[in-house]
SELOLUM-981487 format. One record per atom (N, C-alpha, C): z, x, y; residue number from 0. Coordinates in Angstrom, 3 decimals, padded with zeros to 6 digits. Atoms other than C-alpha are relative to their C-alpha. Layout:
(r (Z; X; Y); NUM);
...
END
This chain:
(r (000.000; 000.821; -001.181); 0);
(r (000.000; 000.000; 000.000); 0);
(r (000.000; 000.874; 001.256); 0);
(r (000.584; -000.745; -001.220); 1);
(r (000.613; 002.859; 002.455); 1);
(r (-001.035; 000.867; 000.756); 1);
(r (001.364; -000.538; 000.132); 2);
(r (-002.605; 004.430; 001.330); 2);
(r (-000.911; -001.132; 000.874); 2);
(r (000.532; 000.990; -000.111); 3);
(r (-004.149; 001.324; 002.084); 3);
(r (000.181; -000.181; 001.684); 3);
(r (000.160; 000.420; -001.220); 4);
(r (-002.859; 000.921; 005.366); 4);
(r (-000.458; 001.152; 001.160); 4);
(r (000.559; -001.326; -000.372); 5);
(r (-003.678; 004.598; 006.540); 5);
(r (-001.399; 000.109; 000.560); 5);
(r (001.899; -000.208; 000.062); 6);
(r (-007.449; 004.590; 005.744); 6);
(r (-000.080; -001.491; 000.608); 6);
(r (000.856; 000.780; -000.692); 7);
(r (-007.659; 000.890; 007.298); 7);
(r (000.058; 000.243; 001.542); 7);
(r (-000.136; -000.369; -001.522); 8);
(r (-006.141; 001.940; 010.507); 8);
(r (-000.510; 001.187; 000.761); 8);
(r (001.396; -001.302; -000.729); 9);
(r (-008.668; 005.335; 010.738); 9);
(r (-000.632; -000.258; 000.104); 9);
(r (001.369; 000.723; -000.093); 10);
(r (-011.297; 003.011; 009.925); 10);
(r (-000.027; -000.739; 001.347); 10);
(r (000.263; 000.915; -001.084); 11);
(r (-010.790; 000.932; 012.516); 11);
(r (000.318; 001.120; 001.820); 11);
(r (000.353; -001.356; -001.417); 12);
(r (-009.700; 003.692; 015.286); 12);
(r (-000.472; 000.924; 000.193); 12);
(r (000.818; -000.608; 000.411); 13);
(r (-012.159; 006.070; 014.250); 13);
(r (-001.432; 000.089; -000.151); 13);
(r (000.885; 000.574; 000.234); 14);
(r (-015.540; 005.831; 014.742); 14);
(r (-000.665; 001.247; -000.953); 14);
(r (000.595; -000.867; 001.171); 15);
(r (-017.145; 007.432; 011.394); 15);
(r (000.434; 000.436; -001.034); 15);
(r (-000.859; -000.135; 001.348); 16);
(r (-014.513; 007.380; 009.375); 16);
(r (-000.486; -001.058; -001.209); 16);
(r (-000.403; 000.673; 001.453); 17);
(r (-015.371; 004.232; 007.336); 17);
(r (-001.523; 000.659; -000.879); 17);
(r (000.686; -000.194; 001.199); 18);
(r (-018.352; 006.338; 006.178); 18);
(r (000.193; 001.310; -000.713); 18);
(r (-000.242; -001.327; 001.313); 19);
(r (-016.620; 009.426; 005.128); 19);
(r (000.998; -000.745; -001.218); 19);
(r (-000.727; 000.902; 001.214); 20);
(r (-014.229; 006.754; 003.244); 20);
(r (-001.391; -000.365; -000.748); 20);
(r (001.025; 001.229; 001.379); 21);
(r (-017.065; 004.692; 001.506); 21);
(r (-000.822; 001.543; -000.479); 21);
(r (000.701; -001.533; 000.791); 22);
(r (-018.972; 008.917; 000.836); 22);
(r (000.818; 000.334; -001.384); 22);
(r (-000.836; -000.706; 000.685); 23);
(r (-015.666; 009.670; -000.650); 23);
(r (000.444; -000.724; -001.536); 23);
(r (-000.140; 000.511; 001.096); 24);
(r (-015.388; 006.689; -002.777); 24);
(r (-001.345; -000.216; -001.148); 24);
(r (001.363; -000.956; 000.814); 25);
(r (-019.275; 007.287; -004.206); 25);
(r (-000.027; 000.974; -000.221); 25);
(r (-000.372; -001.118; 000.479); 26);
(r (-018.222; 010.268; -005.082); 26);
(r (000.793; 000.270; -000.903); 26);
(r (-000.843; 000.477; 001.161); 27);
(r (-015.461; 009.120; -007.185); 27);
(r (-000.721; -000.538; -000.855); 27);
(r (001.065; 000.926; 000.781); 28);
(r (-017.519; 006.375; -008.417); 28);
(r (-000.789; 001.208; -000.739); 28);
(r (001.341; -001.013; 000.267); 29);
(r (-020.348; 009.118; -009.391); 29);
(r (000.648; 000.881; -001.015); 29);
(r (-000.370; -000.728; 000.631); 30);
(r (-017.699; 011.017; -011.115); 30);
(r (000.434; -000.572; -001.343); 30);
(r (000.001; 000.978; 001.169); 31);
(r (-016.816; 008.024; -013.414); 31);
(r (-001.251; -000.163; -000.403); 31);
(r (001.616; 000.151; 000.445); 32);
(r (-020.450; 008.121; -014.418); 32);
(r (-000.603; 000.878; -000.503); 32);
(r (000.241; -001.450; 000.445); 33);
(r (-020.637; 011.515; -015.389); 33);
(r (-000.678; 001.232; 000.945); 33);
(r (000.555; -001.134; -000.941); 34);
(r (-022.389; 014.648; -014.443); 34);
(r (-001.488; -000.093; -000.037); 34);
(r (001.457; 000.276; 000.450); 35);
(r (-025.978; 013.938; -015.028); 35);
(r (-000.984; 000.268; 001.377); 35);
(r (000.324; 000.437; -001.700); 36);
(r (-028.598; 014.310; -011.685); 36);
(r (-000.524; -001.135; 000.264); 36);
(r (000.410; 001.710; -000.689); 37);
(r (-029.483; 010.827; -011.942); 37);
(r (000.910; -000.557; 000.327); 37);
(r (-001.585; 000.733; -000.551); 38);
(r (-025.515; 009.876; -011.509); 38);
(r (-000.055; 000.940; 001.897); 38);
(r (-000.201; -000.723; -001.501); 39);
(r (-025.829; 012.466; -008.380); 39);
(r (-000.636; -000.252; 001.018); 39);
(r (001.308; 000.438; -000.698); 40);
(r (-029.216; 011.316; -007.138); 40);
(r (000.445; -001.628; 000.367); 40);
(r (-000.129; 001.428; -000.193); 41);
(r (-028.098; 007.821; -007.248); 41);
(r (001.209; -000.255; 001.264); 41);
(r (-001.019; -000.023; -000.908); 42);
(r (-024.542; 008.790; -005.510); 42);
(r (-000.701; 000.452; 001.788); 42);
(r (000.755; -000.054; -001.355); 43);
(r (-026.971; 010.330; -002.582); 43);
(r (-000.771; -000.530; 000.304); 43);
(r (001.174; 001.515; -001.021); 44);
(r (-029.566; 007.545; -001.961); 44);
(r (001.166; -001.202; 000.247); 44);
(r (-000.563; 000.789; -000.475); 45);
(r (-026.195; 005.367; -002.059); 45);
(r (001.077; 000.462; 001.522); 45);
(r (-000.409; -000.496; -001.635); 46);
(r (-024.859; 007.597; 000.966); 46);
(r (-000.984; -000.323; 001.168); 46);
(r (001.298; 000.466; -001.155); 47);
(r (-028.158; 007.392; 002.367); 47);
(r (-000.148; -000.917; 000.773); 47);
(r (000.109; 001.337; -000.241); 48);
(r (-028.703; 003.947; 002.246); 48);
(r (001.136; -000.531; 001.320); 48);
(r (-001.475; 000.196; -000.490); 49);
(r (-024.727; 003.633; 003.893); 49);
(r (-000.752; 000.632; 001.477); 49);
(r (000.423; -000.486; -001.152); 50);
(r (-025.978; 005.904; 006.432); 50);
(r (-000.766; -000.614; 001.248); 50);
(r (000.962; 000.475; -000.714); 51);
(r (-028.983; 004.578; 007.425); 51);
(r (000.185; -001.510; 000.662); 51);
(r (-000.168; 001.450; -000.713); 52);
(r (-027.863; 000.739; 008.004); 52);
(r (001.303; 000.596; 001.080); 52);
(r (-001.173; -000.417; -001.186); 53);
(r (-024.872; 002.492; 010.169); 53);
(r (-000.743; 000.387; 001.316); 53);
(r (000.645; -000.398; -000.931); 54);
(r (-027.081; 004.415; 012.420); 54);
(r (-001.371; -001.058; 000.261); 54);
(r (001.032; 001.407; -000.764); 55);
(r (-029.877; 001.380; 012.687); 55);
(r (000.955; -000.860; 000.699); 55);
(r (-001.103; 000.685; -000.737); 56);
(r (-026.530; -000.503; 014.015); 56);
(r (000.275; 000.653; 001.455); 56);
(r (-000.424; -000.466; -000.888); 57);
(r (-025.422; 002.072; 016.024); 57);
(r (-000.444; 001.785; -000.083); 57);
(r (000.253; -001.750; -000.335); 58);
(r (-027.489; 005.410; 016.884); 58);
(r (000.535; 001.195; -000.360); 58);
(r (-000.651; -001.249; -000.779); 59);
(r (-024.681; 007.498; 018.074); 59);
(r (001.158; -000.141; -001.665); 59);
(r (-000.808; 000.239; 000.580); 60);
(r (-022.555; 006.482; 015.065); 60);
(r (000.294; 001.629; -001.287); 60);
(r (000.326; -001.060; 000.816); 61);
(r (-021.617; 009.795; 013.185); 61);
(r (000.392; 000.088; -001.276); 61);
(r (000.089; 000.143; 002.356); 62);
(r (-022.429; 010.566; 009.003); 62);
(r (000.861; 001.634; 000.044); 62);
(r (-000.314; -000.873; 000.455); 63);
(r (-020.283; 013.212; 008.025); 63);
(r (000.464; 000.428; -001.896); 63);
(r (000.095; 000.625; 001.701); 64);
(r (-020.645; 013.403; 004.107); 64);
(r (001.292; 001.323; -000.316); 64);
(r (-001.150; -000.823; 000.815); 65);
(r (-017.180; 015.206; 003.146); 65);
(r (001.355; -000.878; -000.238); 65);
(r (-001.349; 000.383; 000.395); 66);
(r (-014.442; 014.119; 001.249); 66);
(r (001.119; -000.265; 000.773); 66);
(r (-001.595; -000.520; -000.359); 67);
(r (-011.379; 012.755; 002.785); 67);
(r (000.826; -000.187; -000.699); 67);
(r (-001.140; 000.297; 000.712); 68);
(r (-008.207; 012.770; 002.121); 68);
(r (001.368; -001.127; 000.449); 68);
(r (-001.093; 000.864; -000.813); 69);
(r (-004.944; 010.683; 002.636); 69);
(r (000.645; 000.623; 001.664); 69);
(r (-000.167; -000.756; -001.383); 70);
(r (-003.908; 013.394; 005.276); 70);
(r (-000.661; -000.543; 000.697); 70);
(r (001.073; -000.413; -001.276); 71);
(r (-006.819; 013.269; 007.091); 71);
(r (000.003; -001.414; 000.485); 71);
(r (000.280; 001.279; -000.521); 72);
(r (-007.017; 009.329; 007.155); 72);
(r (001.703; 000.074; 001.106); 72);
(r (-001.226; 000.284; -001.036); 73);
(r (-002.846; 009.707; 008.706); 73);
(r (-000.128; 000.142; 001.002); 73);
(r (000.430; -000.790; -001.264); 74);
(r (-004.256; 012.261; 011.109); 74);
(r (-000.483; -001.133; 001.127); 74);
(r (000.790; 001.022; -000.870); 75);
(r (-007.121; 009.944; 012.319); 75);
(r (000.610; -001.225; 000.623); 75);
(r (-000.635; 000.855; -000.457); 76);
(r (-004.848; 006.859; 012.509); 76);
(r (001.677; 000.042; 000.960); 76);
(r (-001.107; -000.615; -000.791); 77);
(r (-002.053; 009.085; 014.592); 77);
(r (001.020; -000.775; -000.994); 77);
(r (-001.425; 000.024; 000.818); 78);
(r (000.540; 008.092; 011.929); 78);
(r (000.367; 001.152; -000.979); 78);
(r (-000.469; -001.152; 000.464); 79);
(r (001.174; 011.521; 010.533); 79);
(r (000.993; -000.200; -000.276); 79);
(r (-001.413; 000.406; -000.016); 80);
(r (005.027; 010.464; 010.607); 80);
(r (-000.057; -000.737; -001.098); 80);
(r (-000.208; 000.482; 000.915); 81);
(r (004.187; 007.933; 008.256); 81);
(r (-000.134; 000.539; -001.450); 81);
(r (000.170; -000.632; 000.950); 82);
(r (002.490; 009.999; 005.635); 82);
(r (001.234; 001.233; -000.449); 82);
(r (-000.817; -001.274; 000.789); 83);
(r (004.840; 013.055; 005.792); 83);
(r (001.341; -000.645; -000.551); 83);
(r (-000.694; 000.538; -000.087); 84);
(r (007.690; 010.660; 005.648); 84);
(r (000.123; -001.208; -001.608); 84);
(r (000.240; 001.146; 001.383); 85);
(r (006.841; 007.432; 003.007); 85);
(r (-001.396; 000.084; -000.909); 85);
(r (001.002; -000.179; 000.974); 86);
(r (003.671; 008.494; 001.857); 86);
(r (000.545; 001.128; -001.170); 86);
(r (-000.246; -001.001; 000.914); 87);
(r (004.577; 011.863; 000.329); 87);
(r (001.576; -000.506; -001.229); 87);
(r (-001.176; 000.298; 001.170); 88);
(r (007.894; 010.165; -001.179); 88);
(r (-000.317; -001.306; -001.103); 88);
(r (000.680; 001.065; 000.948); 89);
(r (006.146; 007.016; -002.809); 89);
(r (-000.495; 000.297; -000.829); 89);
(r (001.724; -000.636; 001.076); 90);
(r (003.020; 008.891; -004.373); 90);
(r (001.576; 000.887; -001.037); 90);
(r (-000.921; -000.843; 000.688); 91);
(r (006.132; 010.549; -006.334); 91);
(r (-000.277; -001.072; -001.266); 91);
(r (-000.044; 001.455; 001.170); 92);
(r (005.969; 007.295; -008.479); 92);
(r (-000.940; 000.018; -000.772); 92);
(r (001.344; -000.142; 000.338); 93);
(r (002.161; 007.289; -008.342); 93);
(r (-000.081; 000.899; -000.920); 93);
(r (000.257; -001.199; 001.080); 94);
(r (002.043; 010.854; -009.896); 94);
(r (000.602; 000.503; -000.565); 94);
(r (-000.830; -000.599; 001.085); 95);
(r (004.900; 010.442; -012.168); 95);
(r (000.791; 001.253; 000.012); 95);
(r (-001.309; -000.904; -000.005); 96);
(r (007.267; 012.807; -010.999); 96);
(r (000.909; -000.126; -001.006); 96);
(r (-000.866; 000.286; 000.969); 97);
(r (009.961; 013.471; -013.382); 97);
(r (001.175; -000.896; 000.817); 97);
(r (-001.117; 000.728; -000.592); 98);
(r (012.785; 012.479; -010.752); 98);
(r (-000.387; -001.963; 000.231); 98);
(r (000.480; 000.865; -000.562); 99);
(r (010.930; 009.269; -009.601); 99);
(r (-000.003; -000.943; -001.460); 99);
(r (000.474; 000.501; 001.209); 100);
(r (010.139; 008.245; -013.742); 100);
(r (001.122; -000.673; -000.293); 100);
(r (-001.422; 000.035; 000.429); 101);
(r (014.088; 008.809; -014.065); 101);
(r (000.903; -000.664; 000.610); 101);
(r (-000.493; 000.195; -000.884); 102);
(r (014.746; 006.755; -011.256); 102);
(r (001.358; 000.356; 001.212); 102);
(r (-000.864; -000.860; -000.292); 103);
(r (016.747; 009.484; -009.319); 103);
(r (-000.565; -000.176; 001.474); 103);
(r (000.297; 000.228; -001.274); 104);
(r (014.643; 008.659; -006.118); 104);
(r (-000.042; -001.555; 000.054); 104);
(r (-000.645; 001.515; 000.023); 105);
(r (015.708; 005.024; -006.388); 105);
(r (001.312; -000.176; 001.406); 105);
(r (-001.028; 000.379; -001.484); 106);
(r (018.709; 005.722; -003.640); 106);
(r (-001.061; 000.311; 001.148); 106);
(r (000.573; -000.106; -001.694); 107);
(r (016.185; 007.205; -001.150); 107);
(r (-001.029; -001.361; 000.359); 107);
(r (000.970; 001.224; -000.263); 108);
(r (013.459; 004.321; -001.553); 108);
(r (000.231; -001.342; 000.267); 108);
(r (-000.360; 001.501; 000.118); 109);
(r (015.076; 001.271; -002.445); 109);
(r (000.462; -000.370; 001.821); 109);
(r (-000.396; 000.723; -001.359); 110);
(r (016.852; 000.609; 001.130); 110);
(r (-001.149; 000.055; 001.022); 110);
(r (000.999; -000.103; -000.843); 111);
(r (012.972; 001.571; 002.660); 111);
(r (-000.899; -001.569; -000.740); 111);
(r (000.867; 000.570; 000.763); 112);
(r (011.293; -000.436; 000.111); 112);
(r (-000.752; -001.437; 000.853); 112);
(r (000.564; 001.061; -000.717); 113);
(r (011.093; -004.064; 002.436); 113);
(r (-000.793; 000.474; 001.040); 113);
(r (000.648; -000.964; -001.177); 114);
(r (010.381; -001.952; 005.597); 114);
(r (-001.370; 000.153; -000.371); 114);
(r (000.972; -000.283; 000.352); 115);
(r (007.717; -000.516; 004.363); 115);
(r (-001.055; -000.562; -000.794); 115);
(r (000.738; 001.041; 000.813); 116);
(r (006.008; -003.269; 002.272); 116);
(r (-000.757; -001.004; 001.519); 116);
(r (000.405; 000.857; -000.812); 117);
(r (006.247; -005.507; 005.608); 117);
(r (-000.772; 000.958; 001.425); 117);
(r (000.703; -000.525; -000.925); 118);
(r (005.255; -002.549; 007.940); 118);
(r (-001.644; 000.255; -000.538); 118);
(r (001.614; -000.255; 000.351); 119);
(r (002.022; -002.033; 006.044); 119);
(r (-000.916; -001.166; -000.139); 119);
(r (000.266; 001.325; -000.085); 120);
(r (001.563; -005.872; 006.067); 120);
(r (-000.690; -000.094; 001.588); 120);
(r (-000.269; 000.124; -001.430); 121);
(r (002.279; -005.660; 009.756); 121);
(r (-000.951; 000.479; 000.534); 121);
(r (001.356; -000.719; -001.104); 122);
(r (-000.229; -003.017; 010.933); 122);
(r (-001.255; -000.489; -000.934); 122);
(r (001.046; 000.896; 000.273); 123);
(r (-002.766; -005.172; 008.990); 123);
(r (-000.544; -001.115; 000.769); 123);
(r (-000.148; 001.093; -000.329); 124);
(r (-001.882; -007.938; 010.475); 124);
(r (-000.529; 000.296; 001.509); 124);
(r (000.113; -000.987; -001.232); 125);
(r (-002.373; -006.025; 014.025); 125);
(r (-000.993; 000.224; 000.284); 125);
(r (001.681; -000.277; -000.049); 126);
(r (-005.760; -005.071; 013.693); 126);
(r (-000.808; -000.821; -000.010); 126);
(r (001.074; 001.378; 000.627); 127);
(r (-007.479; -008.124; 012.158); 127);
(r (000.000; -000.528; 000.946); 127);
(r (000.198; 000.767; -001.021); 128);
(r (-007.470; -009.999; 015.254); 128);
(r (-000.512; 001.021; 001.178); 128);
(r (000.713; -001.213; -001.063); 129);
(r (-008.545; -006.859; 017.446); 129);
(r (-001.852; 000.432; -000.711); 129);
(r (001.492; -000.183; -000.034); 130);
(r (-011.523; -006.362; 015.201); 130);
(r (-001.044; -001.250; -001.066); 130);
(r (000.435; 001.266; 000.880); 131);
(r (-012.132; -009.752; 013.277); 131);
(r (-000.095; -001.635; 001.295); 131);
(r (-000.161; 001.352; -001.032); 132);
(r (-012.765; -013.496; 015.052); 132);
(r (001.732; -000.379; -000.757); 132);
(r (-001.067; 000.343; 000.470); 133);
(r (-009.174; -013.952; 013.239); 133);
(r (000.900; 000.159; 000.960); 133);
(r (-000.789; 000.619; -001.160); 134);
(r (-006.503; -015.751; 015.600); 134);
(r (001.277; -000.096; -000.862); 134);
(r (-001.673; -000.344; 000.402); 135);
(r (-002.736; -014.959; 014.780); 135);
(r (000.623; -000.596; 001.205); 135);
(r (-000.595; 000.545; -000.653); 136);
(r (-001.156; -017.500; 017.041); 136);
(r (001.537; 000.466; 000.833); 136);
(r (-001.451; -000.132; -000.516); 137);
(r (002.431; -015.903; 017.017); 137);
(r (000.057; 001.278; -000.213); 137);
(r (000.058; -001.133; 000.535); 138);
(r (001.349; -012.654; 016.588); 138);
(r (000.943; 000.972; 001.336); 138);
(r (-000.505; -000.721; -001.461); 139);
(r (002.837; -011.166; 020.324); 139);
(r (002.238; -000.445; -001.087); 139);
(r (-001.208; 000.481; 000.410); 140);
(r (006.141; -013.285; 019.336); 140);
(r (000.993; 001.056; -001.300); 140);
(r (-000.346; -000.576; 001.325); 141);
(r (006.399; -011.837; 015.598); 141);
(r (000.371; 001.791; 000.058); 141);
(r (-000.048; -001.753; 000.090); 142);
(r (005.781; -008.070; 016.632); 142);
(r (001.128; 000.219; 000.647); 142);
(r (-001.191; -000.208; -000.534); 143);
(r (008.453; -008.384; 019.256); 143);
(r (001.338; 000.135; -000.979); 143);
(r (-001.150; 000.403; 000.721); 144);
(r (010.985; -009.462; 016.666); 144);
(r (-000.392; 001.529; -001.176); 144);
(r (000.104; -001.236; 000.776); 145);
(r (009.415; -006.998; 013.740); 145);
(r (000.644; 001.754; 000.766); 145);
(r (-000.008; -001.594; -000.694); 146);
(r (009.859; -003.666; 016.583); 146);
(r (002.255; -000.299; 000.123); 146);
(r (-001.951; 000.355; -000.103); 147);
(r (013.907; -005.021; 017.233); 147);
(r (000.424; 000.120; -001.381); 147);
(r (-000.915; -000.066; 001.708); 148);
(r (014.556; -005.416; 013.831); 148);
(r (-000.008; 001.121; -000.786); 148);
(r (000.135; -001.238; 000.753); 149);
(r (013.292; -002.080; 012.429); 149);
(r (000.149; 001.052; 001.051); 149);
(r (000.091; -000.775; -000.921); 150);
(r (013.587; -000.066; 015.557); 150);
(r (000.889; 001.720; -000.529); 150);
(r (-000.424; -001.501; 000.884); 151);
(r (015.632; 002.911; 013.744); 151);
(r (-001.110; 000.571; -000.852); 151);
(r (001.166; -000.688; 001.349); 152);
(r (013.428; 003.234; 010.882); 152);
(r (-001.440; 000.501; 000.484); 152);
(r (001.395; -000.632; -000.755); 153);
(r (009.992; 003.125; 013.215); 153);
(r (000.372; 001.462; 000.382); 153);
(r (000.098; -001.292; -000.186); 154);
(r (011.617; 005.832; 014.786); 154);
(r (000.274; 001.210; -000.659); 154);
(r (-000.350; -001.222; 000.892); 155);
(r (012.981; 008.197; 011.822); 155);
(r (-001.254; 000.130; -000.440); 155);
(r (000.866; 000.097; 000.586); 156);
(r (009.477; 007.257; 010.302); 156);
(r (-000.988; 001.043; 000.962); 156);
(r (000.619; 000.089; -000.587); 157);
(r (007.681; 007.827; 012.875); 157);
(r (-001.336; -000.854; 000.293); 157);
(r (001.214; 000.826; -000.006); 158);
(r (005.243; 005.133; 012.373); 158);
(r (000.078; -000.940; 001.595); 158);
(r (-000.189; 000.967; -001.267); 159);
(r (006.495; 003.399; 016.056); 159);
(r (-001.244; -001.474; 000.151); 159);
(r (000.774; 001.701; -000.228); 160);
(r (005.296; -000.099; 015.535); 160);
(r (-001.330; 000.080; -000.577); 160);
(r (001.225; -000.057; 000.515); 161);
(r (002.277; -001.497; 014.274); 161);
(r (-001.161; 000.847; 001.433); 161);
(r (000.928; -000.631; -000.600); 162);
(r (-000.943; 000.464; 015.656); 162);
(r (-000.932; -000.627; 000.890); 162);
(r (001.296; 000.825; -001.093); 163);
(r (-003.100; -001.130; 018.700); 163);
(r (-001.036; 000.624; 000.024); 163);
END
């Protein structure tokens, strides 16, 4: 989920990120398919293709065909705080740490665990009406109350509120 909210919030404040994301995930893809050069040939006419309807949209729009990473999406979305902070201690789970398996990182997570479920909700929620026709009626109201109520944790996190 905080992966998730990372790469949507570079995508969206970033212009060119969502095509080193969608390069990076044809590249994965391509690797589930084997090594063959028709799996490789196919992964680069589907960059192409990506490319080319981006720049018929928008000219200036820039293709940079390299891999990212979770870093790089924190970077782009200025939440660095969040990644060094709840990303790097979550993905412990993800990649089966022994402590994390043994539930020994159970005291540090558990009291983040809502926080961080509803902050990655939150800066979803934040965006979609900045770059969607989608109308969040009580959305001014709700953030006020979300920034009071977590106001410690934004700031140990460093994630300070959802992202505009």
């Amino acid at each position: 989920m905080v992966e998730a909210a990372l790469f949507a919030t570079a995508v969206v404040k970033r212009k060119g990120f969502y095509f080193r994301k969608r390069f990076s995930e044809l590249v994965e893809e391509g690797k589930l398919r084997g090594n063959a050069p028709q799996v490789k040939a196919q992964v680069e006419k589907a960059s192409d293709d990506l490319a080319a309807f981006l720049q018929k949209n928008d000219p200036t729009y820039p293709i940079n065909k390299t891999v990212v990473t979770v870093f790089e999406a924190a970077h782009e979305a200025d939440l660095e705080g969040v990644y060094q902070v709840f990303y790097r201690l979550y993905c412990q789970y993800t990649h089966g740490n022994r402590n994390a398996a043994c539930g020994q990182l159970d005291g540090l997570t558990d009291p983040h665990d809502t926080f961080l479920a509803t902050w990655c909700l939150w800066q979803m929620l934040v965006l979609l009406p900045q770059h969607t026709p989608a109308n969040i009626p009580s959305l001014t109201s709700l953030e006020d109350r979300f920034n009071r109520a977590n106001a410690n944790m934004l700031t140990a996190s460093g994630a300070n509120g959802p992202t505009k």
